[in-house]
Kinemage of the C-alpha trace (Angstrom):
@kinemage 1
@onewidth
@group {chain A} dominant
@subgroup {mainchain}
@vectorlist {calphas} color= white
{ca unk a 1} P -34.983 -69.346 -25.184
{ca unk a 2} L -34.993 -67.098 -28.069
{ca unk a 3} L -35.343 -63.639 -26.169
{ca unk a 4} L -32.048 -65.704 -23.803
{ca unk a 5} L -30.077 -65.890 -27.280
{ca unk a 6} L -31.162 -62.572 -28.262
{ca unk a 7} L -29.763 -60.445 -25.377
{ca unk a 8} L -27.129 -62.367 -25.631
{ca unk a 9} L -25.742 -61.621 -28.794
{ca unk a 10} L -26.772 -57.652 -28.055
{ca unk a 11} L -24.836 -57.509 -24.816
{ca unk a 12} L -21.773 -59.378 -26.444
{ca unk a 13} L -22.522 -56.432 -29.953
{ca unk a 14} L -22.431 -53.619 -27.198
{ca unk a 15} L -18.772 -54.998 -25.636
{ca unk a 16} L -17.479 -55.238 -28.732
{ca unk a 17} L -18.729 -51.705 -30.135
{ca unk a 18} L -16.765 -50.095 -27.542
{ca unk a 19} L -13.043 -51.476 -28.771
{ca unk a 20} L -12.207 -49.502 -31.662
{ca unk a 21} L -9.423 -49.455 -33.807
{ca unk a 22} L -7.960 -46.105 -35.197
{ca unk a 23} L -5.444 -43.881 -36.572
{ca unk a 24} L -4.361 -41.557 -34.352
{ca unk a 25} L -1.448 -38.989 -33.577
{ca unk a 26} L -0.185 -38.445 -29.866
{ca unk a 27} L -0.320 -34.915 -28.871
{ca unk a 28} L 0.439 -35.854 -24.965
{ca unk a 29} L 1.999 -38.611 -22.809
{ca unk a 30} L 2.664 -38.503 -19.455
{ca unk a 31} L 2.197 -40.188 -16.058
{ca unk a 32} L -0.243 -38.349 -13.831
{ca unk a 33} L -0.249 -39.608 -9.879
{ca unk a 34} L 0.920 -43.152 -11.134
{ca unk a 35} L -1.174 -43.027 -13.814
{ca unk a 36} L 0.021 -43.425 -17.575
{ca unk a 37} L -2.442 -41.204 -19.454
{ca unk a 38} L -1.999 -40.366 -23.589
{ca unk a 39} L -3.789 -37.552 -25.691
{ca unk a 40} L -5.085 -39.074 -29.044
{ca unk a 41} L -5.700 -36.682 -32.588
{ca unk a 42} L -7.987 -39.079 -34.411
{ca unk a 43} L -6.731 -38.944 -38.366
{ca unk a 44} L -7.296 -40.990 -41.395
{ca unk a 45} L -4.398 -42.087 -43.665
{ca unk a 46} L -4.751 -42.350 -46.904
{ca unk a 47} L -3.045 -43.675 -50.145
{ca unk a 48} L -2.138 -41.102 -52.715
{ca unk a 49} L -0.663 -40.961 -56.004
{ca unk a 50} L -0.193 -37.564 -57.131
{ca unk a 51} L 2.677 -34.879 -57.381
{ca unk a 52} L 1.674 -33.052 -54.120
{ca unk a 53} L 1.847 -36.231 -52.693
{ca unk a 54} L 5.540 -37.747 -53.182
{ca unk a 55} L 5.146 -40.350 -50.146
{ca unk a 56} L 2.798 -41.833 -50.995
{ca unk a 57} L 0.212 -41.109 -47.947
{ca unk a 58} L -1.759 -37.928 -47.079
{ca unk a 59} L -2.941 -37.363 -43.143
{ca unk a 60} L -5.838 -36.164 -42.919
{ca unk a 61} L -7.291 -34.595 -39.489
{ca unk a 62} L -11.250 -33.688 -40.038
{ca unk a 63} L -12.115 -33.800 -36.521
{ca unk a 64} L -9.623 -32.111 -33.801
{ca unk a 65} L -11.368 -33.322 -30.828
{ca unk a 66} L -8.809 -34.601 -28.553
{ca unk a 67} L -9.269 -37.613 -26.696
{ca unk a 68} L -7.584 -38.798 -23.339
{ca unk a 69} L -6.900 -42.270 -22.478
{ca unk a 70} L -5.405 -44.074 -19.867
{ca unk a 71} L -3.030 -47.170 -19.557
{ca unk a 72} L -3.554 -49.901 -18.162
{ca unk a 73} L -1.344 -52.783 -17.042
{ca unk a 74} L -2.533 -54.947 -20.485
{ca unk a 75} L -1.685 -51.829 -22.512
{ca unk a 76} L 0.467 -52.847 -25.324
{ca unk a 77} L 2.842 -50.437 -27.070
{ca unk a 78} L 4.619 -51.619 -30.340
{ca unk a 79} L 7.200 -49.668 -31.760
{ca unk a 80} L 8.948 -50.656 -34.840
{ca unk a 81} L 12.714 -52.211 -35.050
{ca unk a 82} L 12.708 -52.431 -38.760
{ca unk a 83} L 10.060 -51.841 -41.456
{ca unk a 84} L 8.674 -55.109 -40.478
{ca unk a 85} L 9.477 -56.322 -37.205
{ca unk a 86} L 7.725 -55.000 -33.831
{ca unk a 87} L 9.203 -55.044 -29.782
{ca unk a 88} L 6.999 -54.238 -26.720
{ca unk a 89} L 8.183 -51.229 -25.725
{ca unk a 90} L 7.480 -49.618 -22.140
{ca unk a 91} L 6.146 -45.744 -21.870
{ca unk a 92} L 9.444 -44.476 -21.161
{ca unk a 93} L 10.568 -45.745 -24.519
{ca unk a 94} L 7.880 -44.391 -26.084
{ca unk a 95} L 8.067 -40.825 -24.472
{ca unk a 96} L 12.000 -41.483 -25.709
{ca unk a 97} L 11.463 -42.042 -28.960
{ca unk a 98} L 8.590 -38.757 -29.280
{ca unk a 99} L 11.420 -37.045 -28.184
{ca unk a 100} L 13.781 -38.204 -30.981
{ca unk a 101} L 15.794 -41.445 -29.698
{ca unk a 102} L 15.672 -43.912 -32.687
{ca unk a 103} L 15.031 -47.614 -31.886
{ca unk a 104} L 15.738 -48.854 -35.391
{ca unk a 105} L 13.022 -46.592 -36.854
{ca unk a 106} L 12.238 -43.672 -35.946
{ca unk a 107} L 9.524 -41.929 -35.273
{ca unk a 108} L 8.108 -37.865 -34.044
{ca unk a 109} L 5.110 -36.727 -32.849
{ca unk a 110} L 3.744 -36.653 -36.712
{ca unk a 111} L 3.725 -40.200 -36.914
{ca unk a 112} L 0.562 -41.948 -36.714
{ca unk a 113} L 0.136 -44.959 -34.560
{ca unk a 114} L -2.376 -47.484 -34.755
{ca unk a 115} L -4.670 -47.833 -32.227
{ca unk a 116} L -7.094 -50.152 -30.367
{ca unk a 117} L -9.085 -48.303 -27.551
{ca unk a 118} L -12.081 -48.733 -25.023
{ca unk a 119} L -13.856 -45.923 -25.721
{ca unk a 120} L -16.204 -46.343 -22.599
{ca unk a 121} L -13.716 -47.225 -20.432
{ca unk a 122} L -11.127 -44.417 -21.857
{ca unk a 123} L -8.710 -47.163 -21.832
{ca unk a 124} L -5.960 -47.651 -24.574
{ca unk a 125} L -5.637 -51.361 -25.058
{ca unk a 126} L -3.105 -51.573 -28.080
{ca unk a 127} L -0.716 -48.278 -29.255
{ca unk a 128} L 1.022 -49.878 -32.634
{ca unk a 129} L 3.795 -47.497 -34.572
{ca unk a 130} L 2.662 -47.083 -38.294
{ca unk a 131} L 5.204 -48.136 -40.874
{ca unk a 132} L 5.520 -45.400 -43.183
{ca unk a 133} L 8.492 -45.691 -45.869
């Protein structure tokens, strides 16, 4: 029963290892043969509070490697209205607003977005616009 219990609790550990949440920039969207696919800059965003840093955060980008994911039909992309209210946009709004349309607040292809990804299925399962003031 124990060794049951056991593999248990590894095989549910290894499921959940492979959803990660991130920072991330988008260097790439686009639909390939039906296929949604996006091109993810890991970063880290830090808090800052010095004079060569007047908003507040720093990006910081200490490993290029880009990674490609794809959509899926459960993919959820959350772009901001307001500095605290979310819709469910589609990729066409998304691609939209890279490319400069504002949907209350905007956003380029320096913003970070949160992210929640399958890394071993290189599937994007959540793609969340930071806030940044």
């Amino acid at each position: 029963m124990r060794i049951l219990v056991a593999l248990l609790v590894l095989a549910l550990g290894v499921g959940l290892a492979q959803v990660q949440n991130r920072q991330a920039l988008i260097t790439d969207f686009r639909q390939v043969q039906g296929v949604w696919t996006v091109k993810l800059d890991y970063v880290e965003v830090k808090d800052c509070n010095r004079d060569d840093c007047p908003a507040g955060i720093e990006i910081s980008n200490q490993n290029p490697l880009i990674r490609t994911f794809r959509f899926t039909r459960n993919t959820k992309i959350l772009l901001l209205k307001n500095a605290g209210e979310y819709f469910q946009a589609t990729p066409q709004q998304l691609i939209q607003g890279l490319g400069g349309r504002n949907f209350g607040w905007s956003f380029d292809k320096y913003t970070p977005f949160y992210i929640k990804v399958d890394e071993a299925r290189r599937e994007i399962l959540e793609l969340k616009q930071m806030y940044l003031p």
